[in-house]
N, C-alpha and C positions, 0 to 999 in steps of 0.2 A: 761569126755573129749569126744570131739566129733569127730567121725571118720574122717582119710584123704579124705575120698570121697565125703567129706563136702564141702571141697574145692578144689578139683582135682578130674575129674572124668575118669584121664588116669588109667588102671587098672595094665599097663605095667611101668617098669620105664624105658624104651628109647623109644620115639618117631620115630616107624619107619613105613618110608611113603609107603614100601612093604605091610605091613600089613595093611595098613589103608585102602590101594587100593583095596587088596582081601575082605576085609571087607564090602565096599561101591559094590564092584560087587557082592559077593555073596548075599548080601541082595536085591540089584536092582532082580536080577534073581528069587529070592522067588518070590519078588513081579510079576515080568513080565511072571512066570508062570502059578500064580494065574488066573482065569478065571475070576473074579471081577474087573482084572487090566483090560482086554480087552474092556469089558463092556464101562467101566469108562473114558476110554481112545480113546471110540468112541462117549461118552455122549461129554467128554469136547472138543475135534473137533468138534463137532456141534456147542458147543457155543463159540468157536473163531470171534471175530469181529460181534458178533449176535447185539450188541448193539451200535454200532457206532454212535457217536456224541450224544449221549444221557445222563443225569446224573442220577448220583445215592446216594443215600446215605449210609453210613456203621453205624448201630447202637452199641455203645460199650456199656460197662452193667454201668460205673461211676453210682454214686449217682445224677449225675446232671439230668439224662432220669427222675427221679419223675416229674420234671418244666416240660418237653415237651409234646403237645399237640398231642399226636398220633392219636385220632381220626380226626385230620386235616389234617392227608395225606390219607386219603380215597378216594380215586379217581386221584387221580394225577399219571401223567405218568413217577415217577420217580421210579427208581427200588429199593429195598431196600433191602438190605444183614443187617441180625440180624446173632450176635454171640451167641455162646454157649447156657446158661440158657436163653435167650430170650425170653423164653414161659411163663416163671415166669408173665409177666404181661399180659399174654393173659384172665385172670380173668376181668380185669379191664379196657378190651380196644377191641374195634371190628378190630381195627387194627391187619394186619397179615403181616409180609415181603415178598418179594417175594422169598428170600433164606436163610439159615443159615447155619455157616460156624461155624464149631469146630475144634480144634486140640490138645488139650491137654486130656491127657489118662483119667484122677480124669473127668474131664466134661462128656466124653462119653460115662462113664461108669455109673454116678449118672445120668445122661438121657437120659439114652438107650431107656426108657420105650417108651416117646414119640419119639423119633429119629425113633421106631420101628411103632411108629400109624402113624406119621403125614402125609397127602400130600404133605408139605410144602418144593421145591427145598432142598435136602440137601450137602452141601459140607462136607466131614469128611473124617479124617486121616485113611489113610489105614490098619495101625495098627492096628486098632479097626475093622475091615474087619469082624472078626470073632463073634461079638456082634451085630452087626448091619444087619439087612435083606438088600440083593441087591435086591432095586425094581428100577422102573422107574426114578421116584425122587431123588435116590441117585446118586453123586457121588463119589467115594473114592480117595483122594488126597493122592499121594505119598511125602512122604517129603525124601531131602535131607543134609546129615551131612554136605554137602561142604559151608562154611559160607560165609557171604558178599556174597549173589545173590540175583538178584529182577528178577522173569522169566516172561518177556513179554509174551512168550507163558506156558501154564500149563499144557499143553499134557503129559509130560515127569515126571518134577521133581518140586517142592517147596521148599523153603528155609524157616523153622520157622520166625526166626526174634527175638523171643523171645514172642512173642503174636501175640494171632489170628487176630488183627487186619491189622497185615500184611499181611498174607493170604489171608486177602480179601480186601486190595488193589490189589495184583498181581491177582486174581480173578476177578474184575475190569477192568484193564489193561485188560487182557488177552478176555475178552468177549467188550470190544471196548469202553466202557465208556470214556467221553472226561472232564468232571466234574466231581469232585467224593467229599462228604465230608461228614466228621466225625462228630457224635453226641456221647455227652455221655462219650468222653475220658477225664474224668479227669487226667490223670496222677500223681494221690496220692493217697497212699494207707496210712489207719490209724494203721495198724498191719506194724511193722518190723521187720527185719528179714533179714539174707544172701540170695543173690537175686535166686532164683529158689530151692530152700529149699523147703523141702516139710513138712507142715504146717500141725496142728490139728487145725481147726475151732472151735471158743467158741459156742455156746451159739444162737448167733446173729451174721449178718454178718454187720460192720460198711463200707466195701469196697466198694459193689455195690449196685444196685438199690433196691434190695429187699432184706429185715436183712433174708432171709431161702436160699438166695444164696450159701453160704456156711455157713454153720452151722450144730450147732447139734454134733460134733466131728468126721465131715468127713475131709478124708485128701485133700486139695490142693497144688499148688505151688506160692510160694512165688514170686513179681513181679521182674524182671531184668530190671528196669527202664532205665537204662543208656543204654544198649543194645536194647531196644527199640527205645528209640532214634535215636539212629545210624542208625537202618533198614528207620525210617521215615523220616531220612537223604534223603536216597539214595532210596527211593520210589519219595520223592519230588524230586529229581533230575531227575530221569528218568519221572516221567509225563513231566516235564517242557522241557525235552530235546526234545520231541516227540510233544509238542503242546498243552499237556493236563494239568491238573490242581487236582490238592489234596488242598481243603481249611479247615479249623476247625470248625467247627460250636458251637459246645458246650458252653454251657453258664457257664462260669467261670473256671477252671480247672486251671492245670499249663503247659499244651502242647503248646509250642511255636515255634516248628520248621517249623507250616505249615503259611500261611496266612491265620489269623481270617476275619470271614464274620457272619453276621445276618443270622440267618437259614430262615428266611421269605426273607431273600434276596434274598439268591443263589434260595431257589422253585419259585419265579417268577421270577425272572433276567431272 
């Protein structure tokens, strides 16, 4: 049988908002006396509104990125935020993003290696502070436990979402982008499972772009699909409220909350 924390990750049995408070202070305070916070927190004010009225694109890892033609944004002036393992297909494409956004512990940890060579902008969870070199390229993202938030500004704090892809909407948003859209988000995973479960990978990865994604019997976590959604909810609200736009691009998948567009559309529209 499998532990209560399987599905309840309170460790106390009353919910009390005293302690939840000292909890989210004292851990802000670790962070905020960190020397890596200051750094980081003088990186991301620089790039507040750096990118205004400009698009971008967010690459997810779905299986649908094989069909896309990456060595056709060579040269274009759109920006591009790659997540996590994204470098997986740096074998087989001259193409490079212009940043990459992680958050989840199992990812950081299984590509610390390159996170530790690359030049390539980094955005990453603070958590992982301690694995990762602070150079120029990096930033270190603070995430926040307080849920349902999308931060126009990212100076401060993050709200997961439940996947990195929200991260780097509000990353986005928060450096000025007026267009922004998704490639690669299938939204279906071929493994099931209770959502954010932490997982033994077979073998081969059927999930994402590349079967050594996860594989081989490293651990990951399990998707919160439906709490995905909700974040994409309420990212798509917030561009729309502001003037701006989150559309889909991905070829075929099952994400439906944003408006679908031609990827050859939105890069020349």
């Amino acid at each position: 049988m499998e532990s209560i924390e399987q599905f309840d990750r309170l460790q106390r049995a009353t919910v009390n908002p005293y302690f939840n408070a000292l909890s989210i202070i004292k851990n802000r305070l670790a962070w905020d006396l960190n020397p890596n916070a200051w750094s980081s927190r003088k990186k991301m004010g620089n790039l507040k509104d750096f990118h205004t009225k400009k698009k971008a694109i967010i690459i997810c890892n779905g299986p649908s990125l094989k069909n896309v033609d990456f060595d056709s944004f060579i040269g274009t002036d759109i920006y591009f935020f790659g997540l996590n393992k994204i470098n997986l297909m740096f074998d087989d494409t001259e193409f490079r993003p212009n940043a990459i956004v992680a958050s989840n512990y199992f990812v950081i940890d299984q590509n610390k290696d390159f996170y530790n060579s690359t030049d390539i902008q980094l955005f990453l969870n603070s958590d992982k502070s301690n694995v990762i070199k602070n150079r120029n390229n990096v930033v270190f993202v603070n995430y926040s436990s307080i849920p349902r938030k999308f931060a126009r500004d990212c100076s401060i704090s993050l709200f997961q979402g439940h996947t990195v892809t929200y991260t780097a909407m509000q990353l986005a948003f928060h450096m000025g982008f007026s267009e922004v859209a998704i490639i690669g988000c299938d939204h279906h995973f071929e493994t099931k499972g209770i959502s954010n479960k932490t997982a033994i990978a077979g073998e081969t990865d059927p999930n994402h772009f590349h079967p050594k994604y996860f594989a081989d019997g490293v651990k990951w976590d399990l998707p919160d699909l439906l709490g995905s959604e909700y974040h994409y909810d309420l990212a798509d609200k917030v561009y729309k409220h502001f003037g701006r736009k989150i559309v889909n691009c991905t070829e075929g998948g099952k994400l439906e909350v944003f408006e679908r567009m031609k990827l050859n559309d939105f890069i020349k529209k």
